[in-house]
Structures are given as structure tokens and as C-alpha cells.
N, C-alpha and C positions, 0 to 999 in steps of 0.2 A: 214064280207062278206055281199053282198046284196041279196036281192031277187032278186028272175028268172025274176021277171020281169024290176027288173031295169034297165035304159038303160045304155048302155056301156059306159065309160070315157075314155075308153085307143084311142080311135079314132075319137069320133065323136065331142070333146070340143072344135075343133078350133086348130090352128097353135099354135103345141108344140115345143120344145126347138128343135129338130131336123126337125123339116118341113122346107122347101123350100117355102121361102115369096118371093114378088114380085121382093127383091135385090139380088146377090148372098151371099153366105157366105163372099166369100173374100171382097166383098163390104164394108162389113160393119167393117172391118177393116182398111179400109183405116182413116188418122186421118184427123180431118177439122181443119179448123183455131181454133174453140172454143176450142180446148185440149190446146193452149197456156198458160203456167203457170200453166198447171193442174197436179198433180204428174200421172203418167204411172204408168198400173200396167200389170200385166202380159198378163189380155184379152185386152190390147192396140196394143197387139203384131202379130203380121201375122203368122197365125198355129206354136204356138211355139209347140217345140216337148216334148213327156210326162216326157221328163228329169228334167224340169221345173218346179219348184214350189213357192208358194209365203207362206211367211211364218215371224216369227219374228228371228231376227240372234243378237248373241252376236260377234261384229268382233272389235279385238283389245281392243281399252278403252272402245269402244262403246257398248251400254247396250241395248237389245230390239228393232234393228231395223227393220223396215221393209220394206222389201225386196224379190229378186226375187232370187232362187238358183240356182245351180244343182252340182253333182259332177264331178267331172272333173280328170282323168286319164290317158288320152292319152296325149304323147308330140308330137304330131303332128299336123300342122295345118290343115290339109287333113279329121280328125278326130274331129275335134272343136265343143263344143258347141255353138249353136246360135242361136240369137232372131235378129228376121228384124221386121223393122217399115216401113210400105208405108207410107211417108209422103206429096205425090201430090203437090211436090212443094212448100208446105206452110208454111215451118218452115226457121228461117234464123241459128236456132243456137241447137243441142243436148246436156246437160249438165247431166252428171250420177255418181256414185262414186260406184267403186268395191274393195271390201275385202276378205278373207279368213275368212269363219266363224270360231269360236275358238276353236269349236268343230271336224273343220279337221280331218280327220287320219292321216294326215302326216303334220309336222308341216316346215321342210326343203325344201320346194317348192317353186317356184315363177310360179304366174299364168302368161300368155300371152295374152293381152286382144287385140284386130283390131278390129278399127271400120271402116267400108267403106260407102264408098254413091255410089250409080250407077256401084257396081262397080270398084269403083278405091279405094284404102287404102287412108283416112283422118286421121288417126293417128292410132300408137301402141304405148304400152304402158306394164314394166314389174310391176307384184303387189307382191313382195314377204308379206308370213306370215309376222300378227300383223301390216299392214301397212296399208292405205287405199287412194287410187289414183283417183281424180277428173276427171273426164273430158269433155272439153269443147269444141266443136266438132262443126266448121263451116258447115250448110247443107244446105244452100240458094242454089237451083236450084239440089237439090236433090230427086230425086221420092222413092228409096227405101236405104233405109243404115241397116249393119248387125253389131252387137257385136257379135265378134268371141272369145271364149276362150279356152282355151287348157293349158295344163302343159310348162312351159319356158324351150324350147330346148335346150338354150344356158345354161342352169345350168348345171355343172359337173355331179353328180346324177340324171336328173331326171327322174322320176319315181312315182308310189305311187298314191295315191289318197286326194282330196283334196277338200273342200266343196266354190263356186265360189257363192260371193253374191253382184247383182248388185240394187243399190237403188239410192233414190233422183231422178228418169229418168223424165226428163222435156224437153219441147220445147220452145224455145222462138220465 
């Protein structure tokens, strides 16, 4: 602890992690040209929700990757996890690869991945356990695209809970 007389830090040191700077918050998420080629990481992402985390995952053969998670239980799309990217236009191509971390609860699932741009479905895609699914996602003339995930309706069973791990996320 300091002396009585020392001056405060908690207020007076300048624009801390939560101040209000001259842009807004969302601003600064929008992404620019220069993230071209650069790997995304989870603060690339527009208010992802605290579902989210970034982390290292064992999926399939694959050993220590990293990547962005969260768990995933609902079979409904209405219920989906999801991460948006404002892109402003400036990207012609989203390239990402999702798995089931190994450590799942439930190993009999298949994830349901959507990704949109503005708005409209640009592809879906099913991820069952131990598999790992590319994707290469045209987004020229795209301002905001979502990766949506949820449990695969169309599976007989499903159900359960499941650990949803998206990495490699690049713009070109």
C-alpha cells in the first residue's frame, strides 16, 4: 500500500483498458486491409460472447493447436454459437478449419458450422467427432460474415455436449 499522500492511479493515469478514446469500441474492430494473411485471433472478432475462449486444443491427430473454442449443446440453430467479423469490404476470401476437441463429453456428435456474409448463408458445413473441416469462404463485397455453430439436427441422437474448436482463421 502507499502513503496518504500518494496520488491515486486508479483514475488519474490516462485512458485505461475501459475508457472511451476518440473511436468507438466497435471501431476498432472492424478489420483493415493489413490483417490480410495475418492468423485472427479471438480479439479480431466483433463482441464475441464470454462463451469463447482461446486456448491450445488436441483435435483428432492434431497435437496443440491453436485455437478458438466454446462448448456447444444446443441442436438448434436459433441457439448457435457465434463469432462475426466486420470486414468493410476488404477481404475477397475467409479461409478457417473446425474440429471437436478430443477432450469433448460426447464423442457421437456432429457439429453444424454456417457461415454468412450480410446476411445470406455462404456455406454450411457438417464436422463430425475426430474429423477436421476446411473452409474456404468467398466474402468479396461482404461487410459482416458469422460462423454459426450448434449440435447437427439432422443426427439421429442429438444431444449432449461437445467442445467446438475453430483455428487457422485468415483473410485473404
Amino acid at each position: 500500500m502507499g502513503s496518504a499522500n500518494a496520488p491515486s492511479t486508479d483514475s488519474d493515469s490516462g485512458p485505461g483498458p475501459n475508457s472511451d478514446s476518440s473511436s468507438t469500441p466497435a471501431e476498432s474492430h472492424v478489420l483493415t486491409p493489413e490483417k490480410k494473411g495475418q492468423a485472427l485471433t479471438l480479439a479480431d472478432f466483433f463482441n464475441p460472447s464470454s462463451s469463447w475462449s482461446e486456448s491450445r486444443y488436441n483435435l483428432a491427430d492434431k497435437q496443440d493447436i491453436s485455437g478458438i473454442s466454446a462448448g456447444i449443446s444446443s441442436c438448434s440453430d436459433s441457439s448457435a454459437e457465434t463469432l462475426e467479423l466486420r470486414l468493410a469490404n476488404n477481404f475477397s476470401n475467409l479461409t478457417f478449419s473446425v474440429g471437436q476437441a478430443n477432450d469433448s463429453i460426447n464423442s457421437n456428435q456432429s457439429l453444424s458450422v454456417r457461415v454468412t456474409g450480410n446476411n445470406k448463408q455462404l456455406d454450411v458445413q457438417s464436422v463430425p467427432f475426430n474429423e477436421i473441416q476446411k473452409f474456404d469462404v468467398p466474402v468479396a463485397g461482404v461487410n459482416a460474415t458469422t460462423i454459426e455453430v450448434h449440435l447437427d439436427s439432422d443426427a439421429p441422437d442429438c444431444g449432449g455436449s461437445v467442445k467446438a474448436v475453430i483455428y487457422d482463421i485468415e483473410l485473404s
